[in-house]
N, C-alpha and C positions, 0 to 999 in steps of 0.2 A: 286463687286458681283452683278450680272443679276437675275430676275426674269424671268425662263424659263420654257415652259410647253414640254411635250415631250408625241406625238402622236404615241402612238405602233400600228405598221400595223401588224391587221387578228391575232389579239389573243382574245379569249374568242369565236372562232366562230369553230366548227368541234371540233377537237381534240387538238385544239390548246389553251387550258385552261390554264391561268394565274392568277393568286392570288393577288386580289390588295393588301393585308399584303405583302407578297412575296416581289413585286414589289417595293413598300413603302423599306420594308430592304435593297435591291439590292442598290437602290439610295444612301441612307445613307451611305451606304458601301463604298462608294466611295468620301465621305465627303462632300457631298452635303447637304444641310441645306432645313430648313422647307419643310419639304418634303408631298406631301399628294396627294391622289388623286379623280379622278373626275368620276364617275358612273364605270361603269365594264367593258369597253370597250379599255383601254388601254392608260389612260390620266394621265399624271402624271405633277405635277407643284413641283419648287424646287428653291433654289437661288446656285447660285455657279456661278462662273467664272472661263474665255477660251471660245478657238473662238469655237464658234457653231459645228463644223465638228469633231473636239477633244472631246467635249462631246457626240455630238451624237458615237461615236467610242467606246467611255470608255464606254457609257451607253449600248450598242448591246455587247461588251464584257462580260458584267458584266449578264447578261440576257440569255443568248446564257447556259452558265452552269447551272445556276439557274433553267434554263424553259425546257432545253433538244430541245430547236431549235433557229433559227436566229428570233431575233425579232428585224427587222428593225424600226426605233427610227427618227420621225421627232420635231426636234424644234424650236419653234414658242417662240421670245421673250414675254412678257408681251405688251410691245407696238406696236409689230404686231399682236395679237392678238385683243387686241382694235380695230384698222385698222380696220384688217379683216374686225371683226362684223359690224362698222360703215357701209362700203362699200355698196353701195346697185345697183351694177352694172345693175342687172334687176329688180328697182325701188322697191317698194312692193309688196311682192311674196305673193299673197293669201293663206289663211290656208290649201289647197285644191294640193297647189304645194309644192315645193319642192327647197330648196338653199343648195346646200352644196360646203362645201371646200375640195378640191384636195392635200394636200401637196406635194410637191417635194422638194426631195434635193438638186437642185440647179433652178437657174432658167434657166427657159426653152429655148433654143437657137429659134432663129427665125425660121429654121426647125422646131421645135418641137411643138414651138407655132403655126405654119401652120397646122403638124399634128393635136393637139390637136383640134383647132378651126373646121378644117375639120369635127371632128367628131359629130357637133349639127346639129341636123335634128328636124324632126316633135315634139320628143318627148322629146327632148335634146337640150341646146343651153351653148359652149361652151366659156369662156371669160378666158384668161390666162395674170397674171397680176404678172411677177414674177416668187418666185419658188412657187406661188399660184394658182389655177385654178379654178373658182370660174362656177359652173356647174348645171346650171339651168335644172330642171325635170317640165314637165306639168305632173304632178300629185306624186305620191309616188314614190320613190326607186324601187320598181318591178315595175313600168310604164316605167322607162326606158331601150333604147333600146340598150345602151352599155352596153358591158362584159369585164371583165376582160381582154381578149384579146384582145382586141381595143384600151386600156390605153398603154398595152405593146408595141402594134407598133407604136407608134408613139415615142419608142427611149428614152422619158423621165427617166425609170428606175423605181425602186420600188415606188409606192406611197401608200398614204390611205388616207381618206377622212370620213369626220365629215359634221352630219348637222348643220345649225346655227341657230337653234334652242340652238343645243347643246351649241355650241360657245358660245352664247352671257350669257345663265345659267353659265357657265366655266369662260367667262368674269366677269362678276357679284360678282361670287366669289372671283375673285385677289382682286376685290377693298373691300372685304367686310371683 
């Protein structure tokens, strides 16, 4: 049995409202043990065991009727998540900027990682390390000059992305 946190992409934003009770139930439903989750944005942490790809699978199954749409489902072990936050590819990021993580479902092929890296400029600087993409902002989230369609072309596939801010409050809590 694995300690697994599972990143729902773009629910709780438009019309796409999800219930973290809900959410909480859906898991268990599927025999997945301590289950709980982390702010309102689509974080869930659980123990259960199978390889990564079978759960993510089972869990967008289990969601998809529940929620009335696809809620693609990224997971991040307990000790790549530690990682993660550890990491500090662009050193210490003043309070003023901006670190967030990328998830993807698999990791990025060396294409991909070309695209992805391609896409840091003045206001963006892209580091892809995996099926993780570790994506530095000079300043906030709307300071940046990617959109959503920029991520898509470069081939990678659905992702979502967390600040680590977030992360490291979400780390904090596995060990606590």
């Amino acid at each position: 049995m694995g300690r697994w946190i599972g990143f729902l992409r773009a629910v709780n934003v438009g019309k796409r409202r999800v219930s973290m009770e809900q959410l909480r139930d859906d898991v268990g439903s599927l025999g997945l043990e301590q289950v709980w989750t982390f702010v309102n944005s689509g974080n869930v942490a659980f123990t259960g065991s199978g390889p990564r790809a079978d759960l993510e699978r089972r869990l967008e199954q289990a969601f998809q009727p529940s929620f009335g749409f696809v809620v693609e489902t990224f997971l991040r072990s307990a000790q790549e998540l530690h990682a993660l936050v550890a990491a500090e590819p662009f050193g210490v990021v003043p309070k003023t900027q901006t670190h967030m993580v990328t998830f993807l479902r698999a990791p990025a092929t060396r294409t991909q990682r070309g695209a992805l890296e391609s896409l840091s400029g003045e206001a963006d600087t892209i580091e892809v390390a995996g099926r993780d993409v570790h994506w530095h902002i000079n300043g906030r989230v709307m300071d940046s000059a990617l959109k959503t369609k920029d991520w898509e072309r470069t081939g990678v596939g659905p992702c979502t992305s967390r600040n680590t801010t977030m992360l490291r409050r979400l780390a904090a809590r596995l060990d606590g």
